[in-house]
C-alpha positions in Angstrom: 34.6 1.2 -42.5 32.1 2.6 -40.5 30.5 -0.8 -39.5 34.3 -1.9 -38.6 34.8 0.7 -36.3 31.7 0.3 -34.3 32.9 -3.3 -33.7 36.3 -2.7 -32.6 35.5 -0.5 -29.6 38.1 -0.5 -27.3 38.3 -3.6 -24.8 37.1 -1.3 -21.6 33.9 -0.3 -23.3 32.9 -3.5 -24.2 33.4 -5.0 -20.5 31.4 -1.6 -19.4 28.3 -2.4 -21.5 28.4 -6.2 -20.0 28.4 -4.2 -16.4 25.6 -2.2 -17.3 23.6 -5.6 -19.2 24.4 -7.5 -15.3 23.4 -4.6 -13.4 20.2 -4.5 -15.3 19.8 -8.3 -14.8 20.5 -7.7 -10.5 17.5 -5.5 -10.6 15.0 -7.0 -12.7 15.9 -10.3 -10.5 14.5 -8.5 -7.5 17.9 -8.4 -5.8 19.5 -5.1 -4.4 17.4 -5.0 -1.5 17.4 -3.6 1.7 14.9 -4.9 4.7 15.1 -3.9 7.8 12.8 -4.6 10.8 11.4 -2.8 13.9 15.1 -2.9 15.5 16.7 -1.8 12.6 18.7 -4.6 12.0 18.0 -7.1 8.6 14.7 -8.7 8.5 14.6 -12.5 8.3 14.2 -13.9 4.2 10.8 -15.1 2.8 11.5 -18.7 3.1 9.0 -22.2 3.5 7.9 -21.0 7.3 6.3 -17.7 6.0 4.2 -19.3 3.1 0.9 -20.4 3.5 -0.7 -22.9 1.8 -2.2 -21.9 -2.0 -5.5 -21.7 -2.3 -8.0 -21.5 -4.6 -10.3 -18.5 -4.8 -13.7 -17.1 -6.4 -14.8 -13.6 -7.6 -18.1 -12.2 -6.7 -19.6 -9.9 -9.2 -19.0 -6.3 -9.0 -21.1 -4.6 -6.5 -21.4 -0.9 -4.9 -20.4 -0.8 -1.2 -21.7 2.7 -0.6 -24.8 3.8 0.6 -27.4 5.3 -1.3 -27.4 8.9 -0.2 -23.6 8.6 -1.1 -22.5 11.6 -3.7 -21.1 9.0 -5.8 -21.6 5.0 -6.2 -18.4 3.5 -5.8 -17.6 -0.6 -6.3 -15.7 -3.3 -4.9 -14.4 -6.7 -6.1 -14.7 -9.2 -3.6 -12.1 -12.4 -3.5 -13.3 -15.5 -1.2 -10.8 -17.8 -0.6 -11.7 -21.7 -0.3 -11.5 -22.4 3.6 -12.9 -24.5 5.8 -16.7 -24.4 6.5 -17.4 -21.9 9.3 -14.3 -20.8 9.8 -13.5 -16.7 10.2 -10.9 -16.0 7.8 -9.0 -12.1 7.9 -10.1 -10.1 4.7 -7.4 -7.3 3.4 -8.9 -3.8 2.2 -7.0 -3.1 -0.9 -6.6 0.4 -2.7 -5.2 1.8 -5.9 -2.7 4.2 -7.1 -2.9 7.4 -9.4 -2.5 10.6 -7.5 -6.4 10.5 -6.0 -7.4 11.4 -9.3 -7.5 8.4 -11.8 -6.9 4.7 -12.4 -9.0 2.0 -11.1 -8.8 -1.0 -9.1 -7.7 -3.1 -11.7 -4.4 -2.1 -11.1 -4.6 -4.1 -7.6 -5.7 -7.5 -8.9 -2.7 -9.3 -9.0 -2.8 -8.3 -5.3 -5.8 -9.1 -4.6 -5.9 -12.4 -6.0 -2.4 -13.0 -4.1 -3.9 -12.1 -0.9 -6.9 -14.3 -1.4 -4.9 -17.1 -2.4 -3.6 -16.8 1.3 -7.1 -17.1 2.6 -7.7 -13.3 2.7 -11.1 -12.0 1.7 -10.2 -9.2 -0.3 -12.0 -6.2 -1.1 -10.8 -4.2 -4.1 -12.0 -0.9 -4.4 -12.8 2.4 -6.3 -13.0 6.0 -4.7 -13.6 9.3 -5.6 -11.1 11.6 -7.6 -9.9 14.8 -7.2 -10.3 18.1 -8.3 -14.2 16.9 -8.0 -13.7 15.3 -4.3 -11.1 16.8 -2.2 -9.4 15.6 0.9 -11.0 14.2 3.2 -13.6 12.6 0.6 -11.3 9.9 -0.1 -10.8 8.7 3.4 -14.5 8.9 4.2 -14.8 6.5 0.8 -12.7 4.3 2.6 -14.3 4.5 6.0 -17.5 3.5 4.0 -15.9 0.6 2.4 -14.9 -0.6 6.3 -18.1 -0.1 7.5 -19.7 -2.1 4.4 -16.9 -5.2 5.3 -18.2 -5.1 8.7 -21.6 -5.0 7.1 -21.4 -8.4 5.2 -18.6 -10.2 7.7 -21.2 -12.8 8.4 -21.8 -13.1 5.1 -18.0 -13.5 3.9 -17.1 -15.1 7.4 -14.8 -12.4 8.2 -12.9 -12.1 11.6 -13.7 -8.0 11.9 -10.2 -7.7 14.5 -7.9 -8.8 11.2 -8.4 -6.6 8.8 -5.5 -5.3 6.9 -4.7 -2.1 4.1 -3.1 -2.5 1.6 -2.0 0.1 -1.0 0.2 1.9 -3.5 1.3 5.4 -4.1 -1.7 7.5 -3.5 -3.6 4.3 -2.2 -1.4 3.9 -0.1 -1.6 7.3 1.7 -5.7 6.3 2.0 -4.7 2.9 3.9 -2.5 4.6 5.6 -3.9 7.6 6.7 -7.2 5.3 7.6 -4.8 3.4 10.0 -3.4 6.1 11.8 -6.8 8.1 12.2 -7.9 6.3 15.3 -11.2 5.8 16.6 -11.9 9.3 17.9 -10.9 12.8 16.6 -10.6 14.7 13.2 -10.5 12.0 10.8 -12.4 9.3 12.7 -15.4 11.9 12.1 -18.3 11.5 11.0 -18.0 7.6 9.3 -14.6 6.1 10.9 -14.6 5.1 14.8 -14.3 1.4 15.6 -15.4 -0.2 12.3 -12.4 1.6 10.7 -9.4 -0.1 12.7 -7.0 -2.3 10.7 -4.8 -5.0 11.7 -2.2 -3.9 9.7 -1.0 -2.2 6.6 1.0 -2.9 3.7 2.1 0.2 2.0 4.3 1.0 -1.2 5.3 3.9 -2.9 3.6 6.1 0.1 3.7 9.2 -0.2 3.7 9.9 4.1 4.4 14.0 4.6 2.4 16.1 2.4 3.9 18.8 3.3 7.5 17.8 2.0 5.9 18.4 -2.0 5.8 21.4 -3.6 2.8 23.0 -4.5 2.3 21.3 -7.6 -1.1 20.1 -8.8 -1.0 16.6 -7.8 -1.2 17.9 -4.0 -2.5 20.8 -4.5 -5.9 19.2 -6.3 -6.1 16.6 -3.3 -6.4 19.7 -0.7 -8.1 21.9 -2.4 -4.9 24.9 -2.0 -1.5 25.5 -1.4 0.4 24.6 1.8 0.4 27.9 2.8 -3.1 28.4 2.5 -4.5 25.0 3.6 -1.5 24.2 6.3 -3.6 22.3 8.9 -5.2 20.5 6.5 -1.7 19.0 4.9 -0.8 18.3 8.3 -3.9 16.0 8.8 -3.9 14.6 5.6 -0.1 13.4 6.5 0.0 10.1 8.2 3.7 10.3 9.5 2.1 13.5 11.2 -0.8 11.3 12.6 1.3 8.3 13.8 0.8 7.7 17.3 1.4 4.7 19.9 -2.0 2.9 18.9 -0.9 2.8 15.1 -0.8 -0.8 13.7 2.3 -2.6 12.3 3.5 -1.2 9.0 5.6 -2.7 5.9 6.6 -0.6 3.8 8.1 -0.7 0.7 9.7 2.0 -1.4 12.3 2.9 -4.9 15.6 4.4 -3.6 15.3 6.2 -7.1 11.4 6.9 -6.8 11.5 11.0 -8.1 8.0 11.0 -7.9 7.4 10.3 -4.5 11.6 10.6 -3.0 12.3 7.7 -0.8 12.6 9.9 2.4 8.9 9.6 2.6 9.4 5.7 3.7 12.8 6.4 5.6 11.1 9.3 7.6 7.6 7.3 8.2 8.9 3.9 9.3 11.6 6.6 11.9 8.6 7.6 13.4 6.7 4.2 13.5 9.8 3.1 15.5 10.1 5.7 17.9 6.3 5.4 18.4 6.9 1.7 19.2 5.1 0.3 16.3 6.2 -2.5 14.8 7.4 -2.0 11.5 9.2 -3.3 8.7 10.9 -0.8 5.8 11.4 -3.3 2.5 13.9 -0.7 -0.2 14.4 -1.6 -3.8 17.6 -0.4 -4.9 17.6 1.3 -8.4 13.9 1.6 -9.2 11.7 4.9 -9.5 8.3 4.9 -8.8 6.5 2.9 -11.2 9.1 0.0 -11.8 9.0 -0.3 -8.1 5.2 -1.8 -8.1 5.6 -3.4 -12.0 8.7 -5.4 -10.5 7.2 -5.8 -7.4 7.5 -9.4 -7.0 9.6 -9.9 -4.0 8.5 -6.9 -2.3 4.8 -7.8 -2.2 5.9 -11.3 -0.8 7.7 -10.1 2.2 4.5 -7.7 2.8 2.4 -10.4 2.6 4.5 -12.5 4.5 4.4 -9.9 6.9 0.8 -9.5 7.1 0.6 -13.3 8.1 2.5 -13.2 10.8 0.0 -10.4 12.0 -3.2 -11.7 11.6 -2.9 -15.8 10.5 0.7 -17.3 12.0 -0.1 -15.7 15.3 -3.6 -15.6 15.4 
């Protein structure tokens, strides 16, 4: 009897479980999007024009990019894409996720071998973790890694004026935050300044106003206090509070249901890109949280790289 009755639900609850199995199938198809560009109005569709050839790619072994005297050795994967002899090619610094305090750059490969496959050289890369390294460690890990691109451009035949970030979640926040430091100032002090500029940035899951958290540990780890004590300090580890006119183009991609980092931290940043008249793109995936927005990340990482090309390769 009891198997019976579980079969004859009423007709309306049947039809409602169909609704929920096709709204499940919307999202995992990487529909339910909204893109918008720097005027606010829909960005164009990844279509034929905004793909660039496949190519193929090799991996260099896994070597540190920081300098000796550095408190802790950090390493790199390095991507070079097949292109033509002597050619200078844009390379893409790339950055992990994990709240500043774990993970690794195998997270990024996918990316990274995406990116090179579009004749990126791209450089895949640890840093240091918090509570051991607070802010700004993490940025000046960065600023290393630049200076070490820089270091071997001739090397890896890389155009130093079209270098982009790219980044998730907390590694986002480092591109990020490295984009909009500038070449003078705070945080271009004492290992950013010129060799630290980027191109562009592609950013997901960024967490972009500190200060909007509460004091948990997450935050609270990467500054080394509470947003009462160490205000300043959450106000320059901020990029939406850094973003000036010289900032480069953004894409930005986000969950509307991200409860880790809220979706207001994309909104707000990409507002303030605009009305510092930086081009910008915001890219929101409807009904996905934090981590299902970078696992089903497909169609958002395509219109960022896309995005990127027209930066640095379609235009250059």
């Amino acid at each position: 009897m009891r198997r019976m009755a579980m079969w004859k639900r009423p007709r309306w609850k049947r039809l409602q479980g169909v609704g929920c199995i096709s709204v499940l199938t919307l999202l995992l198809s990487g529909c339910g999007v909204t893109h918008l560009a720097s005027q606010g109005a829909p960005a164009n569709a990844v279509d034929d024009r905004d793909r660039q050839e496949t190519l193929t790619y090799r991996r260099l072994p896994t070597m540190a990019y920081t300098p000796d005297e550095w408190p802790e050795t950090l390493n790199a994967e390095v991507y070079l894409p097949d292109t033509p002899p002597q050619a200078r090619r844009p390379a893409a610094l790339i950055v992990h996720g994990g709240g500043w305090r774990n993970r690794s750059p195998e997270d990024m490969q996918g990316i990274a071998e995406q990116l090179a496959e579009q004749g990126y050289v791209a450089v895949n890369i640890e840093h240091r973790f918090v509570p051991t390294y607070r802010f700004p460690a993490q940025l000046h890990d960065l600023q290393q890694a630049m200076a070490w691109l820089h270091d071997n451009a001739d090397a890896w035949r890389v155009d130093t004026q079209r270098i982009v970030g790219v980044g998730f979640s907390s590694g986002a926040h480092l591109v990020s935050l490295l984009a909009v430091a500038g070449v003078e100032g705070p945080l271009a002090e004492p290992y950013g300044g010129e060799e630290s500029r980027l191109a562009a940035v592609l950013a997901g899951g960024i967490p972009s106003d500190l200060l909007k958290f509460d004091d948990g540990r997450l935050v609270v780890d990467f500054i080394g206090g509470t947003r009462a004590e160490k205000n300043q300090a959450y106000r320059l580890a901020s990029p939406e509070r850094q973003v000036t006119s010289d900032a480069p183009p953004f894409f930005i991609f986000h969950g509307t249901w991200d409860q880790l980092v809220p979706v207001d931290h994309a909104r707000d940043f990409y507002q303030t890109l605009i009305d510092n008249g930086v081009e910008s793109e915001l890219y929101l995936q409807h009904g996905r949280g934090h981590f299902a927005s970078f696992l089903l990340r497909g169609s958002a990482i395509e219109a960022g790289i896309a995005f990127l090309n027209q930066q640095v390769l379609n235009n250059n």
